[in-house]
N, CA and C atoms as an extended XYZ file, in Angstrom:
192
Properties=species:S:1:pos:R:3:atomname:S:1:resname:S:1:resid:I:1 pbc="F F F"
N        99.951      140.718      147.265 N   UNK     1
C        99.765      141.670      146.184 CA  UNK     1
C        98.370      142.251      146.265 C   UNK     1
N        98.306      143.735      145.931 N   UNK     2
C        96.729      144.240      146.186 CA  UNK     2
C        96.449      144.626      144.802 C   UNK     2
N        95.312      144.631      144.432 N   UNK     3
C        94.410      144.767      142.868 CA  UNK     3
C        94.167      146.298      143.185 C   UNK     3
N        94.066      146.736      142.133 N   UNK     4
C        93.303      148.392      142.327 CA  UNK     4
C        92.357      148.369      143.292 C   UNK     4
N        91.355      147.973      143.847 N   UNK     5
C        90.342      148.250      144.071 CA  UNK     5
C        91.110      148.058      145.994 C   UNK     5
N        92.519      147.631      146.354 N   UNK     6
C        92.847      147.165      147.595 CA  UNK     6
C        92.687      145.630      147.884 C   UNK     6
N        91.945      145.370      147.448 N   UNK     7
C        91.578      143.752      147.969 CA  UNK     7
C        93.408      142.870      147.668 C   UNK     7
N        93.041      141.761      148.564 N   UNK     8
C        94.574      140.616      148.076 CA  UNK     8
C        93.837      140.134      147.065 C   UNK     8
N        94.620      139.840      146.021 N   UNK     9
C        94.681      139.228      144.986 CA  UNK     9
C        94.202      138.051      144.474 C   UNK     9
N        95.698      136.792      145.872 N   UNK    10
C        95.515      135.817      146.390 CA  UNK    10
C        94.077      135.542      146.863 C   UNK    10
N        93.450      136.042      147.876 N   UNK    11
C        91.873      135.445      148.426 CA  UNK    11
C        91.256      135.125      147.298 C   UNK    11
N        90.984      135.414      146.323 N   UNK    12
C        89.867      135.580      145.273 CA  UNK    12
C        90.506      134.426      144.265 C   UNK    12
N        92.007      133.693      144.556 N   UNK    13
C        92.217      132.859      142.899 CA  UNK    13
C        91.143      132.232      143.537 C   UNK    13
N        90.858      131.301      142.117 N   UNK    14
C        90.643      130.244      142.139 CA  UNK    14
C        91.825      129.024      142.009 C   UNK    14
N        91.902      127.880      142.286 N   UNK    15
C        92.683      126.847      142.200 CA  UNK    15
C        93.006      127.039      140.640 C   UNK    15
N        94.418      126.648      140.491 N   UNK    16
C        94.944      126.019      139.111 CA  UNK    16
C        94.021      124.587      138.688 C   UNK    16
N        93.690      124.652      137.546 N   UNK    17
C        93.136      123.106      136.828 CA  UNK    17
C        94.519      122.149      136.987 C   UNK    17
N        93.926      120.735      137.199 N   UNK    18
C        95.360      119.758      136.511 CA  UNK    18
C        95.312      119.928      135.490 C   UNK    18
N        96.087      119.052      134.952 N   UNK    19
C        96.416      118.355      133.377 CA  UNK    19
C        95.131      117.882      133.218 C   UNK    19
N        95.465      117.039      134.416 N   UNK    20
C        93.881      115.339      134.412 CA  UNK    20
C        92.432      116.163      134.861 C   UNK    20
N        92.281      117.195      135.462 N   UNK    21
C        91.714      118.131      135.519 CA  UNK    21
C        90.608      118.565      134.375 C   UNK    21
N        91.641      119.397      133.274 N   UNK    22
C        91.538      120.018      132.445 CA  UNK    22
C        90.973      119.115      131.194 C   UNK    22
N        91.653      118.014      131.070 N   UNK    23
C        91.347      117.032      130.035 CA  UNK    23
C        90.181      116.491      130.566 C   UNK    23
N        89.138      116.179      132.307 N   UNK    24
C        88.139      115.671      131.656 CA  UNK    24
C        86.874      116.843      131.538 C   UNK    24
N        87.348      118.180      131.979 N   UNK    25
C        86.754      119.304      131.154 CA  UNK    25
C        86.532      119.264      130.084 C   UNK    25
N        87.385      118.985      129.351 N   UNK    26
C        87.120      119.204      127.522 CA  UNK    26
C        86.605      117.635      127.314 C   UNK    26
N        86.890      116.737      127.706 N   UNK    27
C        86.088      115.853      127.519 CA  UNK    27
C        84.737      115.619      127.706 C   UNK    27
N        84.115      116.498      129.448 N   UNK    28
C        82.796      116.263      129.311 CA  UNK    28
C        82.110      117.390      128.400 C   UNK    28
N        83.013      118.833      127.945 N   UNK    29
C        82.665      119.744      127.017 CA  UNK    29
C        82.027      119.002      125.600 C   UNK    29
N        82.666      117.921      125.228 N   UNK    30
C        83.097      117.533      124.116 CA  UNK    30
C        83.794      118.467      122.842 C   UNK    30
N        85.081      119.063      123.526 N   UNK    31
C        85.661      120.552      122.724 CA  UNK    31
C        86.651      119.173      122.211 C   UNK    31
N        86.661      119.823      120.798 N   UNK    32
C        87.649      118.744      120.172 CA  UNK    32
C        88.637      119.727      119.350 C   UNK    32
N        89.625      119.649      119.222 N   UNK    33
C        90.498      120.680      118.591 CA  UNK    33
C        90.321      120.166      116.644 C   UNK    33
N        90.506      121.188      115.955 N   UNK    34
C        90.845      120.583      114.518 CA  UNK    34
C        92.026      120.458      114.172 C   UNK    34
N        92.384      119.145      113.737 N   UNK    35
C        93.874      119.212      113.663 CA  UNK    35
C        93.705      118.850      111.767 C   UNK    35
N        94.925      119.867      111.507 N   UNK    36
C        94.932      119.894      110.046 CA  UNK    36
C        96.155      118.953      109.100 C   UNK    36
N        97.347      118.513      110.329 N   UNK    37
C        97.769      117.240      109.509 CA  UNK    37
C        98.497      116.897      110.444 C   UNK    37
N        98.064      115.607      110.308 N   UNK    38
C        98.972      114.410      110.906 CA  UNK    38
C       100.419      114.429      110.401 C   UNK    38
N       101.767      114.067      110.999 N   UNK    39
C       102.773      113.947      110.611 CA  UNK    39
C       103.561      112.882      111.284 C   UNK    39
N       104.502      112.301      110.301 N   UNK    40
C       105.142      111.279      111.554 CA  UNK    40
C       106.598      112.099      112.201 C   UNK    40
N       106.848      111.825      113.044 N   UNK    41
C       107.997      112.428      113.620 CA  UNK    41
C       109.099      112.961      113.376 C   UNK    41
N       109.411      111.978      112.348 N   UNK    42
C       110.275      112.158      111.247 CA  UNK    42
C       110.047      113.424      110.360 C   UNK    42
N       109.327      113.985      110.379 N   UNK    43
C       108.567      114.871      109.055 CA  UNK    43
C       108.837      116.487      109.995 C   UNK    43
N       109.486      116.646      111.727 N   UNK    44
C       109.402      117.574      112.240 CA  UNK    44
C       110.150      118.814      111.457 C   UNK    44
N       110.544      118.811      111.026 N   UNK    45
C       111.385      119.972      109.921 CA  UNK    45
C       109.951      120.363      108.986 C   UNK    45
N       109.246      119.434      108.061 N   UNK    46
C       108.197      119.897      107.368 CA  UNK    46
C       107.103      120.545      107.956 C   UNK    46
N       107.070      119.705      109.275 N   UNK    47
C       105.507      120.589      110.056 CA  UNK    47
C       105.950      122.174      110.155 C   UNK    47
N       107.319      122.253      110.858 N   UNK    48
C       107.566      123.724      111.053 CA  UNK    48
C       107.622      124.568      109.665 C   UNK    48
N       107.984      124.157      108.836 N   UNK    49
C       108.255      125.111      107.803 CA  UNK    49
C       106.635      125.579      107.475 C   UNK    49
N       105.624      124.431      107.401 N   UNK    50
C       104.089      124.398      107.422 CA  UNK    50
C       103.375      125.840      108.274 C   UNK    50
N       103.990      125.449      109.713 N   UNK    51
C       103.791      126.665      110.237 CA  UNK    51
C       104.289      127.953      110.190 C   UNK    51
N       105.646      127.727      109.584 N   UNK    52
C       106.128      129.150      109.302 CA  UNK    52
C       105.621      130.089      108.703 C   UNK    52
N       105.086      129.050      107.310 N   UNK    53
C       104.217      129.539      105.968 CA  UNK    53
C       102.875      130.290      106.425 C   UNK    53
N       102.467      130.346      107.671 N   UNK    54
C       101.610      131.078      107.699 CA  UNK    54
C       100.442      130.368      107.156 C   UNK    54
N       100.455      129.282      106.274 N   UNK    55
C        98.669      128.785      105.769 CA  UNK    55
C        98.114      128.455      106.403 C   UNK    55
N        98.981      127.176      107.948 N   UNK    56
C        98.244      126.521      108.748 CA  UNK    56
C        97.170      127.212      110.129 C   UNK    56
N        95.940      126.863      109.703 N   UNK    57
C        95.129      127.557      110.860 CA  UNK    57
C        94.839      127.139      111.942 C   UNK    57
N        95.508      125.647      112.085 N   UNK    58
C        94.877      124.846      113.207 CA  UNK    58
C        95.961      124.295      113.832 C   UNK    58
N        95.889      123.158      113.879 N   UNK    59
C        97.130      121.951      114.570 CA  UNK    59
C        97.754      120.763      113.915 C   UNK    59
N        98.781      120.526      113.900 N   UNK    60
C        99.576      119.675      113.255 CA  UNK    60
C       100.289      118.982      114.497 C   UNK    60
N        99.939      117.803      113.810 N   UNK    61
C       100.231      116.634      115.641 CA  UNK    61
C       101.605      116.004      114.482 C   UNK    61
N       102.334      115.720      115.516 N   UNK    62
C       103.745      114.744      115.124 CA  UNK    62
C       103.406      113.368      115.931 C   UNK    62
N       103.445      112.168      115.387 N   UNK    63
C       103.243      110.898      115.984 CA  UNK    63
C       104.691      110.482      115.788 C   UNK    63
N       105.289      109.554      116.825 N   UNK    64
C       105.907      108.219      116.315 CA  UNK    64
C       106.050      107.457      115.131 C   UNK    64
């Protein structure tokens, strides 16, 4: 594939991050996400409706 300018595309990626990669990026970042409610698994119907509502600004984790 060629970019406007002619060049391949390809030459210039850079590598994809891993997973394991990526996570100890944000770890040595120390980027921490805000998560705005915990839920247990059970509760997956409430988180979504949470998000539907539009209030939630952040993250809502589902545990076990």
């Amino acid at each position: 594939m060629r970019t406007a300018c002619g060049s391949s595309s390809t030459s210039s990626r850079r590598p994809r991050p891993t997973p394991a990669g990526f996570a100890d990026l944000v770890d040595r970042a120390g980027i921490r996400p805000f998560v705005e409610e915990t839920l247990a698994l059970t509760e997956a119907a409430r988180a979504h409706r949470l998000i539907e509502s539009g209030r939630v600004r952040s993250k809502i984790v589902l545990v076990p």
